[in-house]
N, C-alpha and C positions, 0 to 999 in steps of 0.2 A: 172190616174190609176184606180180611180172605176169605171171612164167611160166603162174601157176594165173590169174591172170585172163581171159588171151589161151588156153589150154587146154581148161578147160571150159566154157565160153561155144558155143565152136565145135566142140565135141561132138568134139575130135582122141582124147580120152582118157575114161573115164568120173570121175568127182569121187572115187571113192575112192582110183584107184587113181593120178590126179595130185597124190592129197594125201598118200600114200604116196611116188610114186616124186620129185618135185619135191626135198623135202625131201633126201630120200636124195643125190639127182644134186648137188644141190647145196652140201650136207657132200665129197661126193668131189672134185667141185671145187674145193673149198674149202680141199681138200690135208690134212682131217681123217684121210682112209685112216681107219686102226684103229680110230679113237674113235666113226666112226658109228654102230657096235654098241651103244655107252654112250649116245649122244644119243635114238637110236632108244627104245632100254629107259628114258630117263629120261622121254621125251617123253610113250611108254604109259603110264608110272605116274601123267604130270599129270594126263592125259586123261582114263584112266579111271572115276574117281567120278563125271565131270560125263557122261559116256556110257554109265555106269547110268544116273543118274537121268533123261537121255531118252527109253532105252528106257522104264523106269517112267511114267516121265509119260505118254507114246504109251501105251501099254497101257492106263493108269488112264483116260485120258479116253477112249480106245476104248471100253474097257466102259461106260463113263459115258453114254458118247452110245448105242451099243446099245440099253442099258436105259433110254433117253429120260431117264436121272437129270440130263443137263446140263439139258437145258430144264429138267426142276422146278424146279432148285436158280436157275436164270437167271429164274424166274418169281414164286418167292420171294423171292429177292431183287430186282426191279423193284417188288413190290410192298408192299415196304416203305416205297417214295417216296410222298409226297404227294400225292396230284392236283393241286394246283396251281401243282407245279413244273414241271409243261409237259411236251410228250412227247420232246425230246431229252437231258434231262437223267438220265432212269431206266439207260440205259445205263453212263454213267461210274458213275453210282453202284452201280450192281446190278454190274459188273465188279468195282469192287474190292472190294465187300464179299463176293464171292465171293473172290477172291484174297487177302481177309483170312480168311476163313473157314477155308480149303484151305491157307494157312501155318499156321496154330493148330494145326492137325489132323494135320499132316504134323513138327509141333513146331519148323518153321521159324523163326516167329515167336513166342519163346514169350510167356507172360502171365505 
């Protein structure tokens, strides 16, 4: 872990390939030899789902924001706040009801 701290900070390695090779180096060290094939293929398998769904998300908000759909949705929802809750408080509010919106939708959260 300091290895990748002290690594890509100082630009020695790029971030994929210290997040790759660290692990690995470190299994070998570790006197694992054979099994870091198993750790490797198990690690991929945690990974995986939660590295779809950021591709997905980067994409969906890409288009989102493209088609100027964030601001609407960030604009209807601020303007479901009161006016006399003052102008810093539309924000927290219009965030989550947006992030409650897009779990419903996404059937994260369901109802």
């Amino acid at each position: 872990m300091l290895v990748l701290l002290a690594v890509i900070p100082l630009n020695l390695l790029s971030s994929m390939v210290a997040l790759i090779a660290a692990p690995t180096a470190a299994s070998l060290l570790g006197g694992f030899g054979p099994a870091t094939g198993k750790f490797i293929i198990a690690g991929t398998c945690a990974i995986a789902p939660v590295a779809g769904m950021f591709v997905f998300a980067i994409l969906y908000l890409g288009i989102l924001t493209d088609a100027a759909m964030l601001k609407a949705m960030a604009h209807a929802a601020v303007a479901q706040m009161p006016p006399a809750a003052g102008r810093h408080i539309p924000f927290p509010f219009g965030a989550s009801l947006l992030t409650t919106v897009a779990a419903v939708a996404f059937g994260v959260l369901p109802l």
